[in-house]
N, CA, C and O atoms as a CHARMM CRD file, in Angstrom:
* protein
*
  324
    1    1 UNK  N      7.91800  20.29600   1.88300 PROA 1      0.00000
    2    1 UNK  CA     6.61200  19.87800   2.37100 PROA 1      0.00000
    3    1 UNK  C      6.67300  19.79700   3.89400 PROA 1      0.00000
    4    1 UNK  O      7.67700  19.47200   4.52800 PROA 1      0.00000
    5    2 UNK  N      5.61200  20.09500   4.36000 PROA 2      0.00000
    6    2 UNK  CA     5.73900  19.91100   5.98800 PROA 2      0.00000
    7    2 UNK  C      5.35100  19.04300   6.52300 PROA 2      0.00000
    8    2 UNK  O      4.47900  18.45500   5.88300 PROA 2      0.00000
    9    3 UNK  N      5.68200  18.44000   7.88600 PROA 3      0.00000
   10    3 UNK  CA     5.14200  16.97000   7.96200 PROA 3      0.00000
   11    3 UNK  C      3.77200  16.31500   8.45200 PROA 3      0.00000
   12    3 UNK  O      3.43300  15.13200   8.45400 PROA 3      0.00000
   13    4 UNK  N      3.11500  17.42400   8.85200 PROA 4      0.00000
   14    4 UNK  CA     1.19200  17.21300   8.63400 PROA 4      0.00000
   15    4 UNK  C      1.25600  16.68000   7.25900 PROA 4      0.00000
   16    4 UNK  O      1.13100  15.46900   7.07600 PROA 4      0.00000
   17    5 UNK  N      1.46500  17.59900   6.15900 PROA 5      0.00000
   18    5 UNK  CA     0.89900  17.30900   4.78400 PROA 5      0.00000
   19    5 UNK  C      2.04400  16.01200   4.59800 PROA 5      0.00000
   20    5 UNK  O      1.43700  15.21500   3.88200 PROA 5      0.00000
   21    6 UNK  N      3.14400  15.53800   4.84300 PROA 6      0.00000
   22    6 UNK  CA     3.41300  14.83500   4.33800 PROA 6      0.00000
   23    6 UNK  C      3.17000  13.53200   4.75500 PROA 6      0.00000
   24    6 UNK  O      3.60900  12.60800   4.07100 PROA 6      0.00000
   25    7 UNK  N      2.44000  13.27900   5.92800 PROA 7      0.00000
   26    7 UNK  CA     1.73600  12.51100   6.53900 PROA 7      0.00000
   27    7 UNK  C      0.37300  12.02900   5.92500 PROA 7      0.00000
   28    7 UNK  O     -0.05800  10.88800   5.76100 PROA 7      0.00000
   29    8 UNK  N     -0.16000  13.23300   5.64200 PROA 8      0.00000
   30    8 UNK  CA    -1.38800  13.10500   5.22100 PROA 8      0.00000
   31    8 UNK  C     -1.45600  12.38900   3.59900 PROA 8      0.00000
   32    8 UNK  O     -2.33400  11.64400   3.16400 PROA 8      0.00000
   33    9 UNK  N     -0.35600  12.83500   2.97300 PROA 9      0.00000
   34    9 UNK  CA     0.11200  12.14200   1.36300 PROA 9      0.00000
   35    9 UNK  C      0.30900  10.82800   1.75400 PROA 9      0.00000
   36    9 UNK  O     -0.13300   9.90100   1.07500 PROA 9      0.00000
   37   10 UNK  N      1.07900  10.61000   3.02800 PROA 10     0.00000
   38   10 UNK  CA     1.44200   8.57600   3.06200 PROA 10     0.00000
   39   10 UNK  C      0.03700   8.26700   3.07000 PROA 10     0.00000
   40   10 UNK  O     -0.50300   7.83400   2.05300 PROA 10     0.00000
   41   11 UNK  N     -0.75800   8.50600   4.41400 PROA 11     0.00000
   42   11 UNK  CA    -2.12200   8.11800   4.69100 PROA 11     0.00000
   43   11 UNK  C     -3.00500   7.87500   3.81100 PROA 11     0.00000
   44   11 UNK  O     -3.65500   6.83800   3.68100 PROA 11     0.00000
   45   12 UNK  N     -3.06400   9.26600   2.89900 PROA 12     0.00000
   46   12 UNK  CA    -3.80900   8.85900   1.26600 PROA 12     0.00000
   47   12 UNK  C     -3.42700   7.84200   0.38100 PROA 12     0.00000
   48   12 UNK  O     -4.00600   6.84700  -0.05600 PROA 12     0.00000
   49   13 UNK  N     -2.11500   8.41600   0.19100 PROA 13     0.00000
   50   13 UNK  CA    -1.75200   6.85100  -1.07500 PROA 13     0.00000
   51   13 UNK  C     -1.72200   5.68000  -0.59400 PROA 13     0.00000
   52   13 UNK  O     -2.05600   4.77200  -1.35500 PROA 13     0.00000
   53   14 UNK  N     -1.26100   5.29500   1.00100 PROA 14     0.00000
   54   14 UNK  CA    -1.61300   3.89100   1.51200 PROA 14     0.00000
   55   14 UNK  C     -3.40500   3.42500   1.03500 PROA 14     0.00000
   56   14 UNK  O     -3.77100   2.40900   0.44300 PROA 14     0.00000
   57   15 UNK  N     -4.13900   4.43500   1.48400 PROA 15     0.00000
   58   15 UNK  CA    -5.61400   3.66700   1.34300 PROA 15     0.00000
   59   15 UNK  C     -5.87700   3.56400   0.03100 PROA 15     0.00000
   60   15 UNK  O     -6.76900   2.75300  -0.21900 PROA 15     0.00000
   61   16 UNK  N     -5.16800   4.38400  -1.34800 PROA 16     0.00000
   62   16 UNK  CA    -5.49300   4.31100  -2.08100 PROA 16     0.00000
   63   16 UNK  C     -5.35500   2.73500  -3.23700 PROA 16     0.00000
   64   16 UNK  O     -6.09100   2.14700  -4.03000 PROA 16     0.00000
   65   17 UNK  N     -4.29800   2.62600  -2.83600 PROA 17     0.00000
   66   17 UNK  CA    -3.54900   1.14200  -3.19700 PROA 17     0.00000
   67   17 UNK  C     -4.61700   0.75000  -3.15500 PROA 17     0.00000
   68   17 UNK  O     -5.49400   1.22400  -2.43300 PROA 17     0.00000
   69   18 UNK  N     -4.79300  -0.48800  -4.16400 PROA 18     0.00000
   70   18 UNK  CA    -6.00700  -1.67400  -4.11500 PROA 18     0.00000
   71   18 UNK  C     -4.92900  -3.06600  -4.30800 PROA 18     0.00000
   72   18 UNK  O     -3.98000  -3.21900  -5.07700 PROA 18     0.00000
   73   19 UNK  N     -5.55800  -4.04400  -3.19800 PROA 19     0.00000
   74   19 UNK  CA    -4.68600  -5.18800  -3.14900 PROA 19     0.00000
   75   19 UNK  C     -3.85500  -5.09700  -2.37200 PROA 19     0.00000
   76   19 UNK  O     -3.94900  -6.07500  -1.63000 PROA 19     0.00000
   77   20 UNK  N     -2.81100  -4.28500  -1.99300 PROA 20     0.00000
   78   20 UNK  CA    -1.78500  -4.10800  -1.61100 PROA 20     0.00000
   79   20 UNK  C     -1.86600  -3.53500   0.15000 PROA 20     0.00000
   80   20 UNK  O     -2.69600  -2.65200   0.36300 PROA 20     0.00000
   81   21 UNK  N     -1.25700  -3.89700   1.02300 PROA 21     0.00000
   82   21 UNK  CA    -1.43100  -2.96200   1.86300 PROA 21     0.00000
   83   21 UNK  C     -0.35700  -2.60500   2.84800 PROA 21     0.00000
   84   21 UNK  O     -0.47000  -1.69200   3.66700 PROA 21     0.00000
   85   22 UNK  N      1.13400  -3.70700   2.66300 PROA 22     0.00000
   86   22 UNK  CA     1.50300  -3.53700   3.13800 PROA 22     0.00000
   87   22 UNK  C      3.27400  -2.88200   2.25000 PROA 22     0.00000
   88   22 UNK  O      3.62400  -3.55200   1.27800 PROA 22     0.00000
   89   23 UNK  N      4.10800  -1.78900   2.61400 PROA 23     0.00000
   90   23 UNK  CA     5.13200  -1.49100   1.44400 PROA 23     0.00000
   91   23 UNK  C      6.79000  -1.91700   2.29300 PROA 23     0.00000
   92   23 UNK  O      7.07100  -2.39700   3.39100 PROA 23     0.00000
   93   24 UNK  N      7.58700  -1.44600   1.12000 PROA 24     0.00000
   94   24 UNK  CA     8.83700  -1.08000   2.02900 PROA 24     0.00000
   95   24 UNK  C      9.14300   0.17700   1.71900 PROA 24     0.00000
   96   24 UNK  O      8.69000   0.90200   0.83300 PROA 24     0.00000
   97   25 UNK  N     10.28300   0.44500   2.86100 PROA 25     0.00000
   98   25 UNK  CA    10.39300   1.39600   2.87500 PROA 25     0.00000
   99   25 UNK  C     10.84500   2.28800   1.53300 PROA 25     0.00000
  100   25 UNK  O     10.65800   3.50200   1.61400 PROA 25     0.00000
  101   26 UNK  N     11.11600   2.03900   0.96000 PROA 26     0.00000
  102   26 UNK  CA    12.01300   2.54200  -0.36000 PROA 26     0.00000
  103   26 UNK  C     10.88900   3.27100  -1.06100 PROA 26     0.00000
  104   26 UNK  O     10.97100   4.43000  -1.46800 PROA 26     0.00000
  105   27 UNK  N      9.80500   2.46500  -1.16800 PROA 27     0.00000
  106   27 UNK  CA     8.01800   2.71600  -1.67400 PROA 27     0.00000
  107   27 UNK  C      7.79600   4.14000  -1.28000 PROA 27     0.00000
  108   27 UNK  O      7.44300   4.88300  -2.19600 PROA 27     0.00000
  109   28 UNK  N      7.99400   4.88000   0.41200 PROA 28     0.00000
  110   28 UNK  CA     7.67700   5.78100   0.64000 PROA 28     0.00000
  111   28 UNK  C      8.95700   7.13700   0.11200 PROA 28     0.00000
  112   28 UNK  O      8.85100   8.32800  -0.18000 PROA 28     0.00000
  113   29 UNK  N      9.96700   6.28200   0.19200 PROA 29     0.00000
  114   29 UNK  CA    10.57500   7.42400  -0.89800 PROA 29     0.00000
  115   29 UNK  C     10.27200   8.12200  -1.51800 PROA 29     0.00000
  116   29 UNK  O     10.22400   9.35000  -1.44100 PROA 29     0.00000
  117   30 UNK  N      9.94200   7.23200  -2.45100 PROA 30     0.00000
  118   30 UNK  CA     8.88000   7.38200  -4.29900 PROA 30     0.00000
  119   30 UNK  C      7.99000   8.36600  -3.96400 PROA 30     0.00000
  120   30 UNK  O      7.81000   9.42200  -4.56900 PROA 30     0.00000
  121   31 UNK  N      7.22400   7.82400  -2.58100 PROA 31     0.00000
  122   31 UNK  CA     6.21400   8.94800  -2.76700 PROA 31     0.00000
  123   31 UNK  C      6.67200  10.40800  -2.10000 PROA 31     0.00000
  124   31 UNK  O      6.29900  11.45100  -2.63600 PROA 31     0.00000
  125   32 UNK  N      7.32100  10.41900  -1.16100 PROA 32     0.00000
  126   32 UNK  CA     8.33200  11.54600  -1.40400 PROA 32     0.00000
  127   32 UNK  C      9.64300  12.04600  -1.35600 PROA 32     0.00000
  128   32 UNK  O     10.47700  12.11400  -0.45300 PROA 32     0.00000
  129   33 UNK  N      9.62900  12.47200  -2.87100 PROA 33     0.00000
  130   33 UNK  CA    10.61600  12.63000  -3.89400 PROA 33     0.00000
  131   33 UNK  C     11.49900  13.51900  -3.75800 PROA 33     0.00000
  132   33 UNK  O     12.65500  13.55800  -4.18000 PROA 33     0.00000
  133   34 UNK  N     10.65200  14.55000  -2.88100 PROA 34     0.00000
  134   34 UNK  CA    11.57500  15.93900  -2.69700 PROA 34     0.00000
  135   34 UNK  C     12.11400  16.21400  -1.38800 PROA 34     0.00000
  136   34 UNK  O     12.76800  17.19700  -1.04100 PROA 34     0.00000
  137   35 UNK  N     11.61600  14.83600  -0.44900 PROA 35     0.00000
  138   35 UNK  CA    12.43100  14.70800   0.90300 PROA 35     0.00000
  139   35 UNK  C     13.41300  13.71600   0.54500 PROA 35     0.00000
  140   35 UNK  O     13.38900  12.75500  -0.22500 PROA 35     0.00000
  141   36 UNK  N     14.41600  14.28200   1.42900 PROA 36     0.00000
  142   36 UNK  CA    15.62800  13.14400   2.56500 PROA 36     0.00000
  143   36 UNK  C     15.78500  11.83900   2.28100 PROA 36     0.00000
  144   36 UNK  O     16.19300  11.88300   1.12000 PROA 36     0.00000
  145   37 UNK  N     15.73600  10.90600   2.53400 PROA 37     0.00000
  146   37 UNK  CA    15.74100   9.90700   2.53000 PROA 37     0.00000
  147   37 UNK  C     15.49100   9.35500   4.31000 PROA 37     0.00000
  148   37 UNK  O     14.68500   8.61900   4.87900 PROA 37     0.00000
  149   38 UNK  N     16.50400  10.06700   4.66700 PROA 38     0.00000
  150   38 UNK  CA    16.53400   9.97300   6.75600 PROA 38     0.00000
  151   38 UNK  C     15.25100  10.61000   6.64400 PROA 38     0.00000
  152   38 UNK  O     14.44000   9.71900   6.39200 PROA 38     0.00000
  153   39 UNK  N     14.63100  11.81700   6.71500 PROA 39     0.00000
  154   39 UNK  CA    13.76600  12.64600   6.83500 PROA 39     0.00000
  155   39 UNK  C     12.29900  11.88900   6.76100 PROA 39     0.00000
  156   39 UNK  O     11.26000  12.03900   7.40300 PROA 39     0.00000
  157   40 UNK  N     12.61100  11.18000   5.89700 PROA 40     0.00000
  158   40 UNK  CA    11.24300  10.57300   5.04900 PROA 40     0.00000
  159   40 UNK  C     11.55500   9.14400   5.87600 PROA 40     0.00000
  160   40 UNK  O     10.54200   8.52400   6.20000 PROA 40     0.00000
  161   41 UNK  N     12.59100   8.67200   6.17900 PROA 41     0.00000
  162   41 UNK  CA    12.54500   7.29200   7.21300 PROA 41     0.00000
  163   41 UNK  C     12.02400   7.77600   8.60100 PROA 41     0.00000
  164   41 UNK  O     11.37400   6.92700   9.21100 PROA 41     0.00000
  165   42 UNK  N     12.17500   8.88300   9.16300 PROA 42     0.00000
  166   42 UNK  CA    12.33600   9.64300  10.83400 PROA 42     0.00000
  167   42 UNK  C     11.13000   9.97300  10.67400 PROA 42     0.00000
  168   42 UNK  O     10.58000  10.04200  11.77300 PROA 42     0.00000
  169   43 UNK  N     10.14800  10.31600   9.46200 PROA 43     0.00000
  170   43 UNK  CA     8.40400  10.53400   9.61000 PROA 43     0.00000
  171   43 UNK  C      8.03300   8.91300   9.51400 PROA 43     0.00000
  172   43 UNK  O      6.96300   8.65300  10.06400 PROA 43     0.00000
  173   44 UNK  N      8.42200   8.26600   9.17700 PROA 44     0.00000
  174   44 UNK  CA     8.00900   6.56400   9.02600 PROA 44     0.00000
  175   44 UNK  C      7.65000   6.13300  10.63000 PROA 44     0.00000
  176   44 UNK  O      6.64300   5.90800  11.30200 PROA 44     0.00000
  177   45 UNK  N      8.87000   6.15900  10.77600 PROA 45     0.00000
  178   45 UNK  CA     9.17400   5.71700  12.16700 PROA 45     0.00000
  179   45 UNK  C      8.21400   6.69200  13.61800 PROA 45     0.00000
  180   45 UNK  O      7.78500   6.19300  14.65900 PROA 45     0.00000
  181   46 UNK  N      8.14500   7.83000  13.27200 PROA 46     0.00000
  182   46 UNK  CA     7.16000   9.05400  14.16700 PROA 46     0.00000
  183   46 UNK  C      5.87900   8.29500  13.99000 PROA 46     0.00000
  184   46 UNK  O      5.24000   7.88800  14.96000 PROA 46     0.00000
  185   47 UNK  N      5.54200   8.12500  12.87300 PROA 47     0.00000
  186   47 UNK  CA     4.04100   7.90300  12.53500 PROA 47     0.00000
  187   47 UNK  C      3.78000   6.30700  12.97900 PROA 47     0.00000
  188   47 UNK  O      2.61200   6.00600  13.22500 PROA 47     0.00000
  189   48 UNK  N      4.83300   5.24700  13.09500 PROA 48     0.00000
  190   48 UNK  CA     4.52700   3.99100  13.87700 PROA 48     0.00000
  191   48 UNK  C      4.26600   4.83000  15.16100 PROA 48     0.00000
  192   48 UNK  O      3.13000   4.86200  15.63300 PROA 48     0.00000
  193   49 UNK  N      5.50000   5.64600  15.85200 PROA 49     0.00000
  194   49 UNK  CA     4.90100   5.75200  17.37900 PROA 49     0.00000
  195   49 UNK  C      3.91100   6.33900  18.10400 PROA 49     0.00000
  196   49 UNK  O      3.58200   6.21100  19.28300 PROA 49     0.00000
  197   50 UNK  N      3.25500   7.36800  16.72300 PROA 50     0.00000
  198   50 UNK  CA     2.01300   7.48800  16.74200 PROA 50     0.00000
  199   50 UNK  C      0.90300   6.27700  16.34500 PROA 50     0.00000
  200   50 UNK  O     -0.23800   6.72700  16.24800 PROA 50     0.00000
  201   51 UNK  N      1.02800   4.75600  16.08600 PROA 51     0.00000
  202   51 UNK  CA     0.29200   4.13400  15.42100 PROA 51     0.00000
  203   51 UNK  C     -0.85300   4.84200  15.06000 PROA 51     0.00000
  204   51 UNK  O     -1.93600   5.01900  15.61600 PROA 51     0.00000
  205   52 UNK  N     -0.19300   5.34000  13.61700 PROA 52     0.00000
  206   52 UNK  CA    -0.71400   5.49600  12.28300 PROA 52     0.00000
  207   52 UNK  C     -0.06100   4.38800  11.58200 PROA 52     0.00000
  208   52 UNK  O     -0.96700   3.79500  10.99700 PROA 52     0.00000
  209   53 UNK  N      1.01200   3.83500  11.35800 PROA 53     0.00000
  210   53 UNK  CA     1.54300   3.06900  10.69000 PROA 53     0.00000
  211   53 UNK  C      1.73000   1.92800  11.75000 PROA 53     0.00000
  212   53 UNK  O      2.10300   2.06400  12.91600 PROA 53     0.00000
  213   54 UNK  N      1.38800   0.76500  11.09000 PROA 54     0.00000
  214   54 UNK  CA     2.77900  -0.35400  12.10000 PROA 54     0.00000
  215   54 UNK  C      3.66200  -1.30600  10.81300 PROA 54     0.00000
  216   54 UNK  O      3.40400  -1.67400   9.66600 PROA 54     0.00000
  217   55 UNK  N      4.66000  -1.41500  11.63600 PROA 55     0.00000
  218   55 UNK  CA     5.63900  -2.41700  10.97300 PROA 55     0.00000
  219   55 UNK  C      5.32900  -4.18500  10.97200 PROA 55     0.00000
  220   55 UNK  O      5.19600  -4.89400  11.97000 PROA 55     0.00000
  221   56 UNK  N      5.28300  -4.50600   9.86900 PROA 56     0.00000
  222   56 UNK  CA     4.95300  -6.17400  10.36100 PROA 56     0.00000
  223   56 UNK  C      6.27700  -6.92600   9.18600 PROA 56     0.00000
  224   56 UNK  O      6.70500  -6.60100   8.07800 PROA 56     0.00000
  225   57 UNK  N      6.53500  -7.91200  10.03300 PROA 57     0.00000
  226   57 UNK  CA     7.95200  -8.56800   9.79100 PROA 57     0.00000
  227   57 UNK  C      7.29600 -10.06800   9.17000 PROA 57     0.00000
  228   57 UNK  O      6.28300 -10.69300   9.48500 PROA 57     0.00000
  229   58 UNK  N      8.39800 -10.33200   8.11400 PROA 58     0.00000
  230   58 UNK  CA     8.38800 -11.94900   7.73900 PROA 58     0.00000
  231   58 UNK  C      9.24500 -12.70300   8.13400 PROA 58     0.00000
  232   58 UNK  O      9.24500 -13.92500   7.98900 PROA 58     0.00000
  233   59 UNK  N     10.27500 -11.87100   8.81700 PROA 59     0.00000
  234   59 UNK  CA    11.54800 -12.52400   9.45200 PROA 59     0.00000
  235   59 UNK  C     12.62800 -12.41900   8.77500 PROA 59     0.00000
  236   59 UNK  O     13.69800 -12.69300   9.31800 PROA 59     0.00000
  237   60 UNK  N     12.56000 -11.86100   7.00700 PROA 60     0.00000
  238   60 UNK  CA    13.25800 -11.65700   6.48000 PROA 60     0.00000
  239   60 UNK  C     13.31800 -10.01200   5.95300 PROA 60     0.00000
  240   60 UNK  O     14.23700  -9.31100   5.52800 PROA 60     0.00000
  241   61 UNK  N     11.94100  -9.78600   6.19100 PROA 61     0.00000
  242   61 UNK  CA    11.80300  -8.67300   5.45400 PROA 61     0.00000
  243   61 UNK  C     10.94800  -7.70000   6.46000 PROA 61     0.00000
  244   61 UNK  O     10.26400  -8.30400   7.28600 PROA 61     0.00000
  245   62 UNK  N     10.89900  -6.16800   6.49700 PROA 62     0.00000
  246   62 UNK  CA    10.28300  -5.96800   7.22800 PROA 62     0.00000
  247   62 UNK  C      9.72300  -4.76100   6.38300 PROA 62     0.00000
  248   62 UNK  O     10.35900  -3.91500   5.75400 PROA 62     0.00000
  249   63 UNK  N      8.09100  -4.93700   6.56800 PROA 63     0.00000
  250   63 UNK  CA     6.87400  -3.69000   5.52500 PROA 63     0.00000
  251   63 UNK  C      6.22400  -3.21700   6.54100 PROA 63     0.00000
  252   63 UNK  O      6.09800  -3.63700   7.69100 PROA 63     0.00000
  253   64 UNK  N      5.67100  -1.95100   5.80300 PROA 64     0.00000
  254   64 UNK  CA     4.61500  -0.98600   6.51500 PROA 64     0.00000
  255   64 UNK  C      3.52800  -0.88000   6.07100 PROA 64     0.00000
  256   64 UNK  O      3.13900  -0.94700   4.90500 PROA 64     0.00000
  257   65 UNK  N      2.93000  -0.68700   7.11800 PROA 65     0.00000
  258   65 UNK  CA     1.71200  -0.39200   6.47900 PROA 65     0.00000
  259   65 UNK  C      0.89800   0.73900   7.66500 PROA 65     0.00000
  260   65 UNK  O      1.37800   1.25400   8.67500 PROA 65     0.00000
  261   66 UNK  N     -0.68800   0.88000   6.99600 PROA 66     0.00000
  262   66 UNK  CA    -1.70200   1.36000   8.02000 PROA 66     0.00000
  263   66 UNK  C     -1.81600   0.71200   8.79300 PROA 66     0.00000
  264   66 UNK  O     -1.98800  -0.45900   8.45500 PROA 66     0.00000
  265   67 UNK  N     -1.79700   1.04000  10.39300 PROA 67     0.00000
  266   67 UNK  CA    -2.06000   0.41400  11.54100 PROA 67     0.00000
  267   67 UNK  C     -3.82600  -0.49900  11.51500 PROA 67     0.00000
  268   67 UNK  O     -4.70200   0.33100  11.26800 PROA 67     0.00000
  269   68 UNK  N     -4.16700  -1.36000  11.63500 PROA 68     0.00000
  270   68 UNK  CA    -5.19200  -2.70300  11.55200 PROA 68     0.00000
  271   68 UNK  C     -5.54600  -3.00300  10.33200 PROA 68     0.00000
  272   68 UNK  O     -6.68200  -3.46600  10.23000 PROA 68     0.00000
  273   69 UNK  N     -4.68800  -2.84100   8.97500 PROA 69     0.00000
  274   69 UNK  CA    -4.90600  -2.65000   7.31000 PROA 69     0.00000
  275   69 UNK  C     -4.58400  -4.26700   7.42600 PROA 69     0.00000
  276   69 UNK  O     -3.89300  -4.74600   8.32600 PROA 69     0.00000
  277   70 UNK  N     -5.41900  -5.29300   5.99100 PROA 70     0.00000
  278   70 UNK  CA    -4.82200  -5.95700   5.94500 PROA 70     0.00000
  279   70 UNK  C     -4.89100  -7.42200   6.57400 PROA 70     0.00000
  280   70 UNK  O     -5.57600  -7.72700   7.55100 PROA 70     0.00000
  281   71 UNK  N     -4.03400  -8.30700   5.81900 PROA 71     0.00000
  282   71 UNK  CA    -5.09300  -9.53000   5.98900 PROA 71     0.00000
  283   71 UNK  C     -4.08200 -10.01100   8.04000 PROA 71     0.00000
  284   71 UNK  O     -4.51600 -10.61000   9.02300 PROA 71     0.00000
  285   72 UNK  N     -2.92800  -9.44300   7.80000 PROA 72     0.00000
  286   72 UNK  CA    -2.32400 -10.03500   9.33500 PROA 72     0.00000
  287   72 UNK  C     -3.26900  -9.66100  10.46600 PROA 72     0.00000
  288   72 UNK  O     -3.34600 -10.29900  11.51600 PROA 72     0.00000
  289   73 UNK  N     -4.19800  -8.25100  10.08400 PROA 73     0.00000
  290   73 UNK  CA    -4.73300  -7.24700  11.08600 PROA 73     0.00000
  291   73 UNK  C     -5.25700  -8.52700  11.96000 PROA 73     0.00000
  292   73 UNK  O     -5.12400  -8.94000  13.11200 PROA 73     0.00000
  293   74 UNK  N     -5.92500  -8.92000  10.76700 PROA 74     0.00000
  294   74 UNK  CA    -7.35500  -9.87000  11.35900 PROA 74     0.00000
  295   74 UNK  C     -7.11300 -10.88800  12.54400 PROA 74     0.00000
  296   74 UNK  O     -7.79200 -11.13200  13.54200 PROA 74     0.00000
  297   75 UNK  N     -5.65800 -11.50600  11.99500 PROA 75     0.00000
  298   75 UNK  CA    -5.49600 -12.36000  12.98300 PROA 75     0.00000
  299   75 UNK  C     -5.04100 -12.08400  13.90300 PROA 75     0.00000
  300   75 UNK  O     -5.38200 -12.63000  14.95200 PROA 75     0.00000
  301   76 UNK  N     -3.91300 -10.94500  13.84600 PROA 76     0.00000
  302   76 UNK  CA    -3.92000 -10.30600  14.87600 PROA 76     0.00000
  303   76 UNK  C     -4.59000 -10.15600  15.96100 PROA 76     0.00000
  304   76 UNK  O     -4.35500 -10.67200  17.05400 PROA 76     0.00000
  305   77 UNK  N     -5.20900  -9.63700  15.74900 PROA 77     0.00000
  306   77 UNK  CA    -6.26600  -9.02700  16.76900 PROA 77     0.00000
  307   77 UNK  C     -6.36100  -9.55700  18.42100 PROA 77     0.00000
  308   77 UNK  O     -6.25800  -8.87700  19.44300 PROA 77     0.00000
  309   78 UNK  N     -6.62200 -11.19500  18.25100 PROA 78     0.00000
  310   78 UNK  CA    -6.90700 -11.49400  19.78100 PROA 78     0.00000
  311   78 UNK  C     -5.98900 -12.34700  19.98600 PROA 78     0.00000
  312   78 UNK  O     -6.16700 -13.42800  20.54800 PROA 78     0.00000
  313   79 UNK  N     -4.36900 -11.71300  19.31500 PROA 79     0.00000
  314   79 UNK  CA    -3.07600 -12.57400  19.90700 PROA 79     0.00000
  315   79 UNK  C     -2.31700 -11.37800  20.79200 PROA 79     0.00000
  316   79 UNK  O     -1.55100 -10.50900  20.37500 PROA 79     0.00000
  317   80 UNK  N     -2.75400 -11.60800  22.05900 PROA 80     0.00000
  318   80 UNK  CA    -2.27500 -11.25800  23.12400 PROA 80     0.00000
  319   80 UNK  C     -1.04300 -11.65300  24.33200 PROA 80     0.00000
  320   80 UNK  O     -0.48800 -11.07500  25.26600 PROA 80     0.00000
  321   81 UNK  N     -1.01300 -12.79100  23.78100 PROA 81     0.00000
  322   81 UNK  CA     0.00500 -14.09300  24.48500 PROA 81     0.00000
  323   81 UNK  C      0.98500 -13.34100  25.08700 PROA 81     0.00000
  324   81 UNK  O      1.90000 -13.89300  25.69700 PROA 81     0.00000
């Protein structure tokens, strides 16, 4: 798969999820099956520095998601500090 389309597969199945919005990484594995493991982490990581994706941390754990998805987005927003 090439990595437009395989971009475009995270992008879809992220919005598709109901409830859910934020994964780990292992999640995007799954969704692709027939990449790498590095390969499929090194488009993860491209697509944060494109924010398409961002990473948000619990301190223990760290998930992805769509960049402003989500209930942290909200509060986010006007913490600038």
């Amino acid at each position: 798969m090439d990595e437009e389309a395989a971009k475009t597969l995270i992008v879809e199945t992220l919005k598709k999820k109901k409830g859910k919005t934020k994964f780990y990484l292992k999640d995007f594995y799954k969704w692709l099956p027939d990449e790498k493991n590095r390969a499929v982490k090194n488009l993860v990581n491209k697509m944060v520095r494109e924010e398409i994706l961002e990473y948000w941390s619990s301190g223990s754990t760290t998930l992805i998601g769509l960049k402003g998805v989500g209930k942290q987005a909200a509060a986010e927003e006007g913490d600038d500090d």
